[in-house]
mmCIF file of the N, C-alpha and C atoms, coordinates in Angstrom:
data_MODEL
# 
_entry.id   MODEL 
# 
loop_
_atom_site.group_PDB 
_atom_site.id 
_atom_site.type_symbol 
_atom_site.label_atom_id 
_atom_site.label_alt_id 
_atom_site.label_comp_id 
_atom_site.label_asym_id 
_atom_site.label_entity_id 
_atom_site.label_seq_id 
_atom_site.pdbx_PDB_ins_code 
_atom_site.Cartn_x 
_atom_site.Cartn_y 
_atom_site.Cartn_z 
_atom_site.occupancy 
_atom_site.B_iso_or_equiv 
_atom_site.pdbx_formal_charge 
_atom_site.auth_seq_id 
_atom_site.auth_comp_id 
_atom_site.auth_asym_id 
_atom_site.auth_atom_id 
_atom_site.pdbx_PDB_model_num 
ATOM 1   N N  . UNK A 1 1  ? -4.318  16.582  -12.197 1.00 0.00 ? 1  UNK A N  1 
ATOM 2   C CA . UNK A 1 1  ? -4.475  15.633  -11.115 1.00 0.00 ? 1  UNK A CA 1 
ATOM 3   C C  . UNK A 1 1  ? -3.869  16.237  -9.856  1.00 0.00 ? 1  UNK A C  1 
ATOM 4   N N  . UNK A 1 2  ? -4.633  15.825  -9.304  1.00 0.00 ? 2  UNK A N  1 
ATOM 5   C CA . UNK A 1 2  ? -3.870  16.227  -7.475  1.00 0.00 ? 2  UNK A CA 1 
ATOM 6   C C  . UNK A 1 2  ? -4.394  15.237  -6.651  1.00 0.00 ? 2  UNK A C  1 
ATOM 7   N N  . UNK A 1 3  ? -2.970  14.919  -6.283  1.00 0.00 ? 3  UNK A N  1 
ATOM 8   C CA . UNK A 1 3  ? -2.274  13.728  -4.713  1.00 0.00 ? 3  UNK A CA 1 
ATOM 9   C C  . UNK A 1 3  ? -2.553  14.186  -3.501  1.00 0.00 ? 3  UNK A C  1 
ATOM 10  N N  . UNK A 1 4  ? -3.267  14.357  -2.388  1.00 0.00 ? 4  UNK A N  1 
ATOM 11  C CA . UNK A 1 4  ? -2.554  14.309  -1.002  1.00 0.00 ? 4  UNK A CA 1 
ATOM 12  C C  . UNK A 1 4  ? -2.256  13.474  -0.329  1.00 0.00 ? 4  UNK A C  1 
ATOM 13  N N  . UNK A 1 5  ? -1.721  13.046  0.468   1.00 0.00 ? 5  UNK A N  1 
ATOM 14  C CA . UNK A 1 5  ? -0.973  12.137  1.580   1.00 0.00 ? 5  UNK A CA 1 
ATOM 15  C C  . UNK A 1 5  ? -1.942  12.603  2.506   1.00 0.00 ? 5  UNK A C  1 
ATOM 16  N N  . UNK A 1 6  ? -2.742  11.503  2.911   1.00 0.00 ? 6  UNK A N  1 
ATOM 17  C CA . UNK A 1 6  ? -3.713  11.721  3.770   1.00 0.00 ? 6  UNK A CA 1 
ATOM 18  C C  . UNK A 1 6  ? -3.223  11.324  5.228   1.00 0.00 ? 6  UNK A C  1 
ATOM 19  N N  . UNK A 1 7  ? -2.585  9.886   5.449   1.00 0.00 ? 7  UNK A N  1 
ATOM 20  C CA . UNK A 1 7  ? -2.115  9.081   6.339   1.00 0.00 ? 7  UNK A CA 1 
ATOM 21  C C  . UNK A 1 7  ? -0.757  8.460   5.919   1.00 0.00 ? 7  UNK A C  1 
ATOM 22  N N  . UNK A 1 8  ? -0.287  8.435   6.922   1.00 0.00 ? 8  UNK A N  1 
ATOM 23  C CA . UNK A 1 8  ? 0.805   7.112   6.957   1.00 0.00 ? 8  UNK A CA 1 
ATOM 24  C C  . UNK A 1 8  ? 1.188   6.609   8.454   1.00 0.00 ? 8  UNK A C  1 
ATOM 25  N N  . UNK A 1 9  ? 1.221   4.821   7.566   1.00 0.00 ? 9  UNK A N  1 
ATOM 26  C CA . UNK A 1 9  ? 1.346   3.947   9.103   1.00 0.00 ? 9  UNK A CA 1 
ATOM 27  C C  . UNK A 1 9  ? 2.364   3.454   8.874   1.00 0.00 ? 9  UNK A C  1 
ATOM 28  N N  . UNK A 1 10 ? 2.874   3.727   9.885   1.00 0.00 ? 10 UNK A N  1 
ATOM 29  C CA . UNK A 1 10 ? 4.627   3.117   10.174  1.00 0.00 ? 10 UNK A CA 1 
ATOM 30  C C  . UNK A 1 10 ? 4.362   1.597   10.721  1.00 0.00 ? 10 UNK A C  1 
ATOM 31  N N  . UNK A 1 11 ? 4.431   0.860   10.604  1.00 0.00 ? 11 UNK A N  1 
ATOM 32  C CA . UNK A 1 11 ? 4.563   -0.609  11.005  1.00 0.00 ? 11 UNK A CA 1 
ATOM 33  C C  . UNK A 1 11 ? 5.936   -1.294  10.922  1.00 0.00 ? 11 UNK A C  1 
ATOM 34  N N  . UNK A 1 12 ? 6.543   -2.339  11.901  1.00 0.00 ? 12 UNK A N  1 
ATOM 35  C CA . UNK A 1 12 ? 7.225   -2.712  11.652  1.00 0.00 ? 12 UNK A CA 1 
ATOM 36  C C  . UNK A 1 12 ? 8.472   -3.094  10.234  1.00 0.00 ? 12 UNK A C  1 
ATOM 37  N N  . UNK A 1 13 ? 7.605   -3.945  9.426   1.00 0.00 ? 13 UNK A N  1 
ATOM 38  C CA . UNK A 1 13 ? 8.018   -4.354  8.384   1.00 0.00 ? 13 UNK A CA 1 
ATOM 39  C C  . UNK A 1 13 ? 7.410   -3.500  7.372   1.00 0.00 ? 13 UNK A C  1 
ATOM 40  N N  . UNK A 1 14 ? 6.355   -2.742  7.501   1.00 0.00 ? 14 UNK A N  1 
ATOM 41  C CA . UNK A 1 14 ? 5.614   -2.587  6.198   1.00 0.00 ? 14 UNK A CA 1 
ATOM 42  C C  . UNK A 1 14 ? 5.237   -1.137  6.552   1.00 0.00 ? 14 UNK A C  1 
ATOM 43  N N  . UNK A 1 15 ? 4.997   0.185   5.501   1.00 0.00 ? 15 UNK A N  1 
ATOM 44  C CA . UNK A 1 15 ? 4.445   1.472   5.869   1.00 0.00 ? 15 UNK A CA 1 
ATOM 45  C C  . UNK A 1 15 ? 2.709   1.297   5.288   1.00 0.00 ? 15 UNK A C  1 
ATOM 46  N N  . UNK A 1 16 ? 1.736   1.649   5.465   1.00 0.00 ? 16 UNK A N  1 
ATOM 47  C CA . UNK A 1 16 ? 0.580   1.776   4.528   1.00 0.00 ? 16 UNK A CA 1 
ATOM 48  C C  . UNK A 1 16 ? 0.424   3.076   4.277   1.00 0.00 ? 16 UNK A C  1 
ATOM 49  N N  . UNK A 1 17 ? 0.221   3.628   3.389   1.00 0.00 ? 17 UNK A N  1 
ATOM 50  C CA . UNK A 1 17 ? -0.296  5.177   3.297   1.00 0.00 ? 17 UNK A CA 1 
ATOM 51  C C  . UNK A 1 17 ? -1.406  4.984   1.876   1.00 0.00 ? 17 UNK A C  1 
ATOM 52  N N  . UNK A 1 18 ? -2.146  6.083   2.656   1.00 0.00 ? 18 UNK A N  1 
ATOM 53  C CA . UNK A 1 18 ? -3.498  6.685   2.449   1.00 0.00 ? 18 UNK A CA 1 
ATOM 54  C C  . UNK A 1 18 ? -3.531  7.936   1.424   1.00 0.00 ? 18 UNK A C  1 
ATOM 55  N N  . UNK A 1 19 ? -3.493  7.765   -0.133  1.00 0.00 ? 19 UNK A N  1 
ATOM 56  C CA . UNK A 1 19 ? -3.698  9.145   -0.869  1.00 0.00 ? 19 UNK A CA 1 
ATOM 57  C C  . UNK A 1 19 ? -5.273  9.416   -1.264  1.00 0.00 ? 19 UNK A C  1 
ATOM 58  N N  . UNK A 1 20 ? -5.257  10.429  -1.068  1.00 0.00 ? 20 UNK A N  1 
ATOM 59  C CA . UNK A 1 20 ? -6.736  11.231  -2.082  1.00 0.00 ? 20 UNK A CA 1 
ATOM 60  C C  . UNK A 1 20 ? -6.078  11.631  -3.599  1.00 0.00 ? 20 UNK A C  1 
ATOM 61  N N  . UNK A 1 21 ? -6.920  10.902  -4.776  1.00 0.00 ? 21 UNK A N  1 
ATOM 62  C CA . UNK A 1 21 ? -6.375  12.053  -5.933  1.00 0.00 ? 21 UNK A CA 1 
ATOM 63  C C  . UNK A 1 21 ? -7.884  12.519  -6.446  1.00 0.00 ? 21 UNK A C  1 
ATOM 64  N N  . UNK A 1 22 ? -7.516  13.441  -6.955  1.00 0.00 ? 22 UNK A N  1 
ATOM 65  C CA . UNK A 1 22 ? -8.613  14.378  -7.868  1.00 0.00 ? 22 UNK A CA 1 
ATOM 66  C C  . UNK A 1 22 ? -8.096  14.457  -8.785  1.00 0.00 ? 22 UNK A C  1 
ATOM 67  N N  . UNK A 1 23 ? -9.231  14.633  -10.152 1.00 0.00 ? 23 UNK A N  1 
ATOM 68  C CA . UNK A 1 23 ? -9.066  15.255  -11.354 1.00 0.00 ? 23 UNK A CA 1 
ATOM 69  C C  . UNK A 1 23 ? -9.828  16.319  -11.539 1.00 0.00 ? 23 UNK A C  1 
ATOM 70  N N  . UNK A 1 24 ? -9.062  17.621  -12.145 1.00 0.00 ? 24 UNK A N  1 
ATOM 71  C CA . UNK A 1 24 ? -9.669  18.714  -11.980 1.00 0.00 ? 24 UNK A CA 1 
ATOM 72  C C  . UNK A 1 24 ? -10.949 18.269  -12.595 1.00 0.00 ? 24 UNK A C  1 
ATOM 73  N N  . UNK A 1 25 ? -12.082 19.005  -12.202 1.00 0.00 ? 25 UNK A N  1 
ATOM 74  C CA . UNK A 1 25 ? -13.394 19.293  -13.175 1.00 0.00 ? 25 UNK A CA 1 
ATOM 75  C C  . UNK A 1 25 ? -14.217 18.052  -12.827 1.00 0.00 ? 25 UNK A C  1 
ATOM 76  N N  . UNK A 1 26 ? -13.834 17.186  -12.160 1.00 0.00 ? 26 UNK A N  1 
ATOM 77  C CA . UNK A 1 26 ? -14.674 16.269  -11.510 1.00 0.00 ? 26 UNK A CA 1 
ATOM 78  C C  . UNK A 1 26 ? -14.568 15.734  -10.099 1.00 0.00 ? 26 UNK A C  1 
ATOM 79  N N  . UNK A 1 27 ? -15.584 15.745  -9.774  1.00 0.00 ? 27 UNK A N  1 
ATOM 80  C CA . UNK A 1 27 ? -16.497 16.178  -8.110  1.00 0.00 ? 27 UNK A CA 1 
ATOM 81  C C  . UNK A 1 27 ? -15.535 14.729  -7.609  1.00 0.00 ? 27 UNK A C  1 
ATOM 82  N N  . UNK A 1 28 ? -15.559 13.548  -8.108  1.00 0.00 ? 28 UNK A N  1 
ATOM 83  C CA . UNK A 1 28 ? -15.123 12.657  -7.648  1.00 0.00 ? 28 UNK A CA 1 
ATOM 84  C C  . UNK A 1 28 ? -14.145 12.219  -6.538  1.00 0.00 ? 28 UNK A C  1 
ATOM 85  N N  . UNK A 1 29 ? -13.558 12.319  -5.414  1.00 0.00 ? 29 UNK A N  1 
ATOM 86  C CA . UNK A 1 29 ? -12.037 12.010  -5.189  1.00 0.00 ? 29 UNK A CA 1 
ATOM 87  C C  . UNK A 1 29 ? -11.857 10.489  -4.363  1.00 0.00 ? 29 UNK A C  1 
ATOM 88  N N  . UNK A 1 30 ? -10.810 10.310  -5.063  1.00 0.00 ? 30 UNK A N  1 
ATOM 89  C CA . UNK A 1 30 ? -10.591 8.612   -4.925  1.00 0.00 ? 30 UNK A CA 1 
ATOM 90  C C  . UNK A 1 30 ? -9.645  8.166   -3.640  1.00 0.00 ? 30 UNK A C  1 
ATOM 91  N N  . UNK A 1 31 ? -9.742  7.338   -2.901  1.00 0.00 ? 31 UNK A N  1 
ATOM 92  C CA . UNK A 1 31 ? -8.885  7.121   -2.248  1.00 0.00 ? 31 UNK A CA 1 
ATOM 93  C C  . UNK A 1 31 ? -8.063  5.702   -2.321  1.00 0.00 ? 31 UNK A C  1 
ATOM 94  N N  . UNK A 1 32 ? -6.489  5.649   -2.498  1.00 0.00 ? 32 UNK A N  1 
ATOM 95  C CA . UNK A 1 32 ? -5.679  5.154   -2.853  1.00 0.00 ? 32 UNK A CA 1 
ATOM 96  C C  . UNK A 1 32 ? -4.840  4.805   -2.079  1.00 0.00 ? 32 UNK A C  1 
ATOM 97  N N  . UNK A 1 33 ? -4.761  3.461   -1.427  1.00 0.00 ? 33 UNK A N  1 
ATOM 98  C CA . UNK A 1 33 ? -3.513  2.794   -0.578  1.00 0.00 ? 33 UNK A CA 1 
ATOM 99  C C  . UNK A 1 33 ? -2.767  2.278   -1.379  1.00 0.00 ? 33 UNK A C  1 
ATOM 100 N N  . UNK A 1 34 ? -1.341  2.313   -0.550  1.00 0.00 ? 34 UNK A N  1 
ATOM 101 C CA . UNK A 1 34 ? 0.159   2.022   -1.121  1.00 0.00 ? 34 UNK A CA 1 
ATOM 102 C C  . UNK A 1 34 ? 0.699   0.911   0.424   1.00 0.00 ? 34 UNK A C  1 
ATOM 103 N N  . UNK A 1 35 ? 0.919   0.095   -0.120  1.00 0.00 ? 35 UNK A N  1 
ATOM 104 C CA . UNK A 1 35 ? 1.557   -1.080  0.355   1.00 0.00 ? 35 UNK A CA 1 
ATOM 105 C C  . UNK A 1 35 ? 2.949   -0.871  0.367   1.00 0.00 ? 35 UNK A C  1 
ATOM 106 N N  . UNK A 1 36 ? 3.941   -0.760  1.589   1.00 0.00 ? 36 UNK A N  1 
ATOM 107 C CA . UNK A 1 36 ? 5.158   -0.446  0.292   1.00 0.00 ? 36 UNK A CA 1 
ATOM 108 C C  . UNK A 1 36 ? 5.583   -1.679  2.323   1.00 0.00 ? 36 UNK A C  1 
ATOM 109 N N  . UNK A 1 37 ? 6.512   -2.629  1.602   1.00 0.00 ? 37 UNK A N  1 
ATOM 110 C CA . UNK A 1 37 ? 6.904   -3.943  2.351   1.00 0.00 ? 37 UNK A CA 1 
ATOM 111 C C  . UNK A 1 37 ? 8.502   -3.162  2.167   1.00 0.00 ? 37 UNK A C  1 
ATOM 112 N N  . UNK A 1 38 ? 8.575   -3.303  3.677   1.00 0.00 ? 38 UNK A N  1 
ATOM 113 C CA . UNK A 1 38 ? 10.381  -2.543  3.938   1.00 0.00 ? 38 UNK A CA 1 
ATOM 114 C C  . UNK A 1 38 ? 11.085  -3.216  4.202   1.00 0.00 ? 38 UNK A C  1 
ATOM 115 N N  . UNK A 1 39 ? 10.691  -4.699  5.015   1.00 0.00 ? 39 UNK A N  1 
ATOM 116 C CA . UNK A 1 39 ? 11.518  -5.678  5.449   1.00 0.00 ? 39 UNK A CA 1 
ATOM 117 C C  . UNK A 1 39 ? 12.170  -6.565  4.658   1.00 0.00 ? 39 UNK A C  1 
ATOM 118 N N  . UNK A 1 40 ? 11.788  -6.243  3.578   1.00 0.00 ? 40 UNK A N  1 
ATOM 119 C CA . UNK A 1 40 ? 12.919  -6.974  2.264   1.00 0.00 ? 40 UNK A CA 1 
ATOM 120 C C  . UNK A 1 40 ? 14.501  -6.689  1.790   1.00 0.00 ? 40 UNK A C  1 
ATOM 121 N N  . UNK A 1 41 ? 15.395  -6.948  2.425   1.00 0.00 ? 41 UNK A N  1 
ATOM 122 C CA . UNK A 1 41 ? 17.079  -6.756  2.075   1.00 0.00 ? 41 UNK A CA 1 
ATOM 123 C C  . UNK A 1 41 ? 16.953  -6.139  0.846   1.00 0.00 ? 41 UNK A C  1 
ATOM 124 N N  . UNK A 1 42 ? 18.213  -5.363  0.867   1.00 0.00 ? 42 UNK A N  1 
ATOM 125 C CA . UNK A 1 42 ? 18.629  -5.231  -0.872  1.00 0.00 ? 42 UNK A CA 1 
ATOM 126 C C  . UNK A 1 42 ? 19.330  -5.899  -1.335  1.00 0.00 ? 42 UNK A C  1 
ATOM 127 N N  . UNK A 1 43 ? 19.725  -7.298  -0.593  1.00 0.00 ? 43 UNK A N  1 
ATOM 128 C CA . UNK A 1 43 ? 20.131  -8.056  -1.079  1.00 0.00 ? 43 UNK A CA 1 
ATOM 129 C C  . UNK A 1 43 ? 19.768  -9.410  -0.283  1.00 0.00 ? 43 UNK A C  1 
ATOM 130 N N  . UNK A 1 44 ? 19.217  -10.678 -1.364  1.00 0.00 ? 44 UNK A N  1 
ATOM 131 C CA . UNK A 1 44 ? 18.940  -11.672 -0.697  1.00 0.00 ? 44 UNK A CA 1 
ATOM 132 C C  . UNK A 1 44 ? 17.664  -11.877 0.051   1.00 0.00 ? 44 UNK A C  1 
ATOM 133 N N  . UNK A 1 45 ? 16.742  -12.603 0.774   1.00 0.00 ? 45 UNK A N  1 
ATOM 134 C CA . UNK A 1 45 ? 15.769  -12.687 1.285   1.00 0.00 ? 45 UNK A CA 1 
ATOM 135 C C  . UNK A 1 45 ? 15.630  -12.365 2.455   1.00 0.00 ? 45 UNK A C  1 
ATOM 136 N N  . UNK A 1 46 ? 14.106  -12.308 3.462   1.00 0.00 ? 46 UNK A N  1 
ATOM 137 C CA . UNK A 1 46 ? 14.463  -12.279 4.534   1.00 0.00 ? 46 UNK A CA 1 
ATOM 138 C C  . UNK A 1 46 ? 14.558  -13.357 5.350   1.00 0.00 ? 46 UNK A C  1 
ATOM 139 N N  . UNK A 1 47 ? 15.335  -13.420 6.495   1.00 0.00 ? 47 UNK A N  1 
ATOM 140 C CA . UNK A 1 47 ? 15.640  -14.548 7.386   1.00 0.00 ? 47 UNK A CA 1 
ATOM 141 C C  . UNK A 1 47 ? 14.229  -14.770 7.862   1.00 0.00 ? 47 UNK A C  1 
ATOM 142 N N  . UNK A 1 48 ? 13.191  -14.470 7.949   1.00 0.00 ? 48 UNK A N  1 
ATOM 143 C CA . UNK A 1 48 ? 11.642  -15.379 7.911   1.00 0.00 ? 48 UNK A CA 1 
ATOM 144 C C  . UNK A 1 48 ? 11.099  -14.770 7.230   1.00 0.00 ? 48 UNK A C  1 
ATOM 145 N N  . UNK A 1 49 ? 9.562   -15.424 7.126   1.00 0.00 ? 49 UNK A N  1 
ATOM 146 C CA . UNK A 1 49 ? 8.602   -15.317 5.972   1.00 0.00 ? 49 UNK A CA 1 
ATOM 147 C C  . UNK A 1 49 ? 7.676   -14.714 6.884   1.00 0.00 ? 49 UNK A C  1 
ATOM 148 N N  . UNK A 1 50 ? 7.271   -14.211 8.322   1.00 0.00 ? 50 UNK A N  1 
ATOM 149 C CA . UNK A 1 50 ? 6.644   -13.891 9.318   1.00 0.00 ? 50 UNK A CA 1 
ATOM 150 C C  . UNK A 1 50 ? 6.224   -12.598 8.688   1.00 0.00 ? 50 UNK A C  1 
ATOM 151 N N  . UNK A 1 51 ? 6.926   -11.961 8.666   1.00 0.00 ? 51 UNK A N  1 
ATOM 152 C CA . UNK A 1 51 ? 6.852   -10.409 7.894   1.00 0.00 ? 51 UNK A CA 1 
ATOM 153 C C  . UNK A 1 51 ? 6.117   -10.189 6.797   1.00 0.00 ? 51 UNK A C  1 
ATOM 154 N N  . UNK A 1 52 ? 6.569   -11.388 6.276   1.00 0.00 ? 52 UNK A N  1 
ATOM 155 C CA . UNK A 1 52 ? 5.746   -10.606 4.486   1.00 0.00 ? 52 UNK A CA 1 
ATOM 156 C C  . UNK A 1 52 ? 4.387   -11.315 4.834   1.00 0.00 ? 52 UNK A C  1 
ATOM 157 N N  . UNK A 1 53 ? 4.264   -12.883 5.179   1.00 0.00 ? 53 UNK A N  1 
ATOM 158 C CA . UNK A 1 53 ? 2.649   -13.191 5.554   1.00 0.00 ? 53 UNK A CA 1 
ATOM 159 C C  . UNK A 1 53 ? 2.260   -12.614 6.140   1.00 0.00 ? 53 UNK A C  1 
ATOM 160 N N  . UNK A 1 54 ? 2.636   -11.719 7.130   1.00 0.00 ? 54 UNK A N  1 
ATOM 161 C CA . UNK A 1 54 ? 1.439   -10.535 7.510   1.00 0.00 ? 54 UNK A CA 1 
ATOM 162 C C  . UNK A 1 54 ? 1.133   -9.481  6.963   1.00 0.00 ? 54 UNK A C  1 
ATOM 163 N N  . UNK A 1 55 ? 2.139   -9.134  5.711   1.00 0.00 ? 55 UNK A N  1 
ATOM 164 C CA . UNK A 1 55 ? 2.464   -7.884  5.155   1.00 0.00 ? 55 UNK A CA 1 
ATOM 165 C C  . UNK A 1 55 ? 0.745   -8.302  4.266   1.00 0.00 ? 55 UNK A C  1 
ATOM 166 N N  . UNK A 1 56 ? 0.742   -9.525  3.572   1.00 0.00 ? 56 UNK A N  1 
ATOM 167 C CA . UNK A 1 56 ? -0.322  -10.184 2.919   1.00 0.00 ? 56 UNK A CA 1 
ATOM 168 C C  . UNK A 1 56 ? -1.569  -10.148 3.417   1.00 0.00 ? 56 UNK A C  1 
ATOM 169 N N  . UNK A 1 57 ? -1.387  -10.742 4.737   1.00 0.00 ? 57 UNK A N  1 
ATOM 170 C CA . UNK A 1 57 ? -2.958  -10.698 5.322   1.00 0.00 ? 57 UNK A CA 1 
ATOM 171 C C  . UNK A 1 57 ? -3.352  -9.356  5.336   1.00 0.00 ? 57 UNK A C  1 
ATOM 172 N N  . UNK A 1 58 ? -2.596  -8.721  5.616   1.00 0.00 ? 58 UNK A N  1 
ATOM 173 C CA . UNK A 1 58 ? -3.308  -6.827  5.898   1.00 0.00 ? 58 UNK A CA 1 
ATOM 174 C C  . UNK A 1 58 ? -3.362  -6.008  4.684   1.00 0.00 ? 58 UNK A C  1 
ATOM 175 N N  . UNK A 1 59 ? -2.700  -6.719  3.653   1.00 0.00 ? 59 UNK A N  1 
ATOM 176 C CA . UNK A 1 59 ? -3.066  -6.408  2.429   1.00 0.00 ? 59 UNK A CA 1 
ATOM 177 C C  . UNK A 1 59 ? -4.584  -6.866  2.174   1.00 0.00 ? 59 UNK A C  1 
ATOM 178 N N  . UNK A 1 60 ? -4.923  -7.735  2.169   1.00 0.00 ? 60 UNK A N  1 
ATOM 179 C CA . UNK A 1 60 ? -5.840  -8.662  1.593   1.00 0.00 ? 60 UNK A CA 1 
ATOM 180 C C  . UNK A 1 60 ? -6.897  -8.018  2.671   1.00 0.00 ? 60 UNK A C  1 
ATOM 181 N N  . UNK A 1 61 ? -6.716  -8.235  3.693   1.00 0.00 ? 61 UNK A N  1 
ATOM 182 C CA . UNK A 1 61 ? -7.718  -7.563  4.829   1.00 0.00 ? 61 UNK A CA 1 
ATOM 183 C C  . UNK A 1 61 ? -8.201  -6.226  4.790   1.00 0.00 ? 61 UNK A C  1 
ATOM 184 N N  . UNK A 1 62 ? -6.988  -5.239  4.234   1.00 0.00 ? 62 UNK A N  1 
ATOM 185 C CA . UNK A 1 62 ? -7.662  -3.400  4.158   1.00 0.00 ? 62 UNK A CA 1 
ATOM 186 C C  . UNK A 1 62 ? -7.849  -3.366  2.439   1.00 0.00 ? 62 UNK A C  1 
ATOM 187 N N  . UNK A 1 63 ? -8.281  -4.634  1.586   1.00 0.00 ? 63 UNK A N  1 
ATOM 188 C CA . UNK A 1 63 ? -8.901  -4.494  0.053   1.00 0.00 ? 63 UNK A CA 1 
ATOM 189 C C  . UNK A 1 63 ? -9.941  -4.894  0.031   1.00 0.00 ? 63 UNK A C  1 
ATOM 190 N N  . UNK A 1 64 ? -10.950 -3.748  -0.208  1.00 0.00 ? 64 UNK A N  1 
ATOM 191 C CA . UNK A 1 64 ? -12.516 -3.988  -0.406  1.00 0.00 ? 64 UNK A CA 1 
ATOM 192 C C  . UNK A 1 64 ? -12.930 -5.173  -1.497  1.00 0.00 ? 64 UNK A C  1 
ATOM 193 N N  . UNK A 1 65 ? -13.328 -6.578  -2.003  1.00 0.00 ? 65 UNK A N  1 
ATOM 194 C CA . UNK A 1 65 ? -14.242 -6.876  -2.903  1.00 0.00 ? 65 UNK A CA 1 
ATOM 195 C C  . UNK A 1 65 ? -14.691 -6.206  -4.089  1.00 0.00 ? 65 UNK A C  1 
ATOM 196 N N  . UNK A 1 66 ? -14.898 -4.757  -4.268  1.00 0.00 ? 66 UNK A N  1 
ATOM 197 C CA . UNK A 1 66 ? -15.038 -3.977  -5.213  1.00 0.00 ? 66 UNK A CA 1 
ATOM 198 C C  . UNK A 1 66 ? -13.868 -3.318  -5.783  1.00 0.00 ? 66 UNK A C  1 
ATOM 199 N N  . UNK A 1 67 ? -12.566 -3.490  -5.193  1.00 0.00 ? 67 UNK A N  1 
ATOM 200 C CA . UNK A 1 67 ? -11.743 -2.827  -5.286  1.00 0.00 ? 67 UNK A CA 1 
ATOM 201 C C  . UNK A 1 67 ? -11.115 -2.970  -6.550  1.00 0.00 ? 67 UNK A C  1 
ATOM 202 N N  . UNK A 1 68 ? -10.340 -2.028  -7.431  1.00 0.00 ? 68 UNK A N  1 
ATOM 203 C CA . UNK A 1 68 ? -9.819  -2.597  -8.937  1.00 0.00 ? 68 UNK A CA 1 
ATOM 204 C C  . UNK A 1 68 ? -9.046  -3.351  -8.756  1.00 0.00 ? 68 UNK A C  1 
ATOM 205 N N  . UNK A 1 69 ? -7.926  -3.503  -9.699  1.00 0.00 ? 69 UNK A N  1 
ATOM 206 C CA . UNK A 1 69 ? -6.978  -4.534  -9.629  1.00 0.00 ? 69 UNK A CA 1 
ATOM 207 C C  . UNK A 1 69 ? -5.797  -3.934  -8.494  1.00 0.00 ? 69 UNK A C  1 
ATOM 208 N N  . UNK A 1 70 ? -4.960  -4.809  -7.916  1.00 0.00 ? 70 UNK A N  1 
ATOM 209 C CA . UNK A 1 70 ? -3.697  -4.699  -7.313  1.00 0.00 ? 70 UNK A CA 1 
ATOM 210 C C  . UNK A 1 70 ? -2.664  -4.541  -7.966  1.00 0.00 ? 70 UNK A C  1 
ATOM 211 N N  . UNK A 1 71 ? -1.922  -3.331  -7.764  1.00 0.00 ? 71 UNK A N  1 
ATOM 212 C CA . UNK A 1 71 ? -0.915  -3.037  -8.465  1.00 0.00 ? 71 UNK A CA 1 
ATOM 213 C C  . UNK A 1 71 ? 0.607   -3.538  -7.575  1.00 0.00 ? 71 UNK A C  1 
ATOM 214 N N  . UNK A 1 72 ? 1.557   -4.425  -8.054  1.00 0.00 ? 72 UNK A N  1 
ATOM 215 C CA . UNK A 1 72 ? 2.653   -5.013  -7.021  1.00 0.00 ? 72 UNK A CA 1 
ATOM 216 C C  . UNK A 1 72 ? 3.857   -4.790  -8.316  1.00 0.00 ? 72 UNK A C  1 
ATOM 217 N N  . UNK A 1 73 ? 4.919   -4.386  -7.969  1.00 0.00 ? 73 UNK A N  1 
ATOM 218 C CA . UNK A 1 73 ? 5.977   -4.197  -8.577  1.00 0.00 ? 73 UNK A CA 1 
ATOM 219 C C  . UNK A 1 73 ? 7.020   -3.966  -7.488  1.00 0.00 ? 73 UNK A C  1 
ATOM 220 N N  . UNK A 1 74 ? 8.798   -4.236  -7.928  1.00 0.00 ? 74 UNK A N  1 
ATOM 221 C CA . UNK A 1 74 ? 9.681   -4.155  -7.227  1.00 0.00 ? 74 UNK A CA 1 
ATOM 222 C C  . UNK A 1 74 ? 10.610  -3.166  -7.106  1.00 0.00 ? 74 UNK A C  1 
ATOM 223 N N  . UNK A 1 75 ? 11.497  -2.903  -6.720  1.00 0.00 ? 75 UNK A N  1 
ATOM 224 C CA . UNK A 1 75 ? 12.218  -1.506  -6.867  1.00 0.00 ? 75 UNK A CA 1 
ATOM 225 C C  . UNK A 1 75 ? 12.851  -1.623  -7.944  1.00 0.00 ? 75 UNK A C  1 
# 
């Protein structure tokens, strides 16, 4: 398998980045966004919810209809 880091968007609260992976021996290459939400404390919540509902809409907004499942996990 091979990763590149195609893009990355610095946004306030939230980064998006853009990978290509390949598997050797097939023509295919996929492209793969990462959501990664920064405005979350390491401890405790954040003082508004402004951040992550937009973190959501632009989630939901840059995921195609065809797209597989959403992968969300925490640190």
């Amino acid at each position: 398998m091979k990763v590149t880091l195609i893009e990355t968007q610095l946004l306030s609260e939230y980064v998006i980045r853009t990978f290509a992976v390949e598997k050797r021996g097939v023509a295919e290459i996929r492209e793969i966004r990462q959501f990664h939400f920064t405005g979350w404390p390491d401890h405790g919540v954040p003082l508004h919810a402004t951040g992550l509902l937009g973190f959501i809409r632009r989630v939901k907004a840059k995921t195609p209809p065809t797209a597989g499942p959403t992968v969300v996990h925490c640190r």
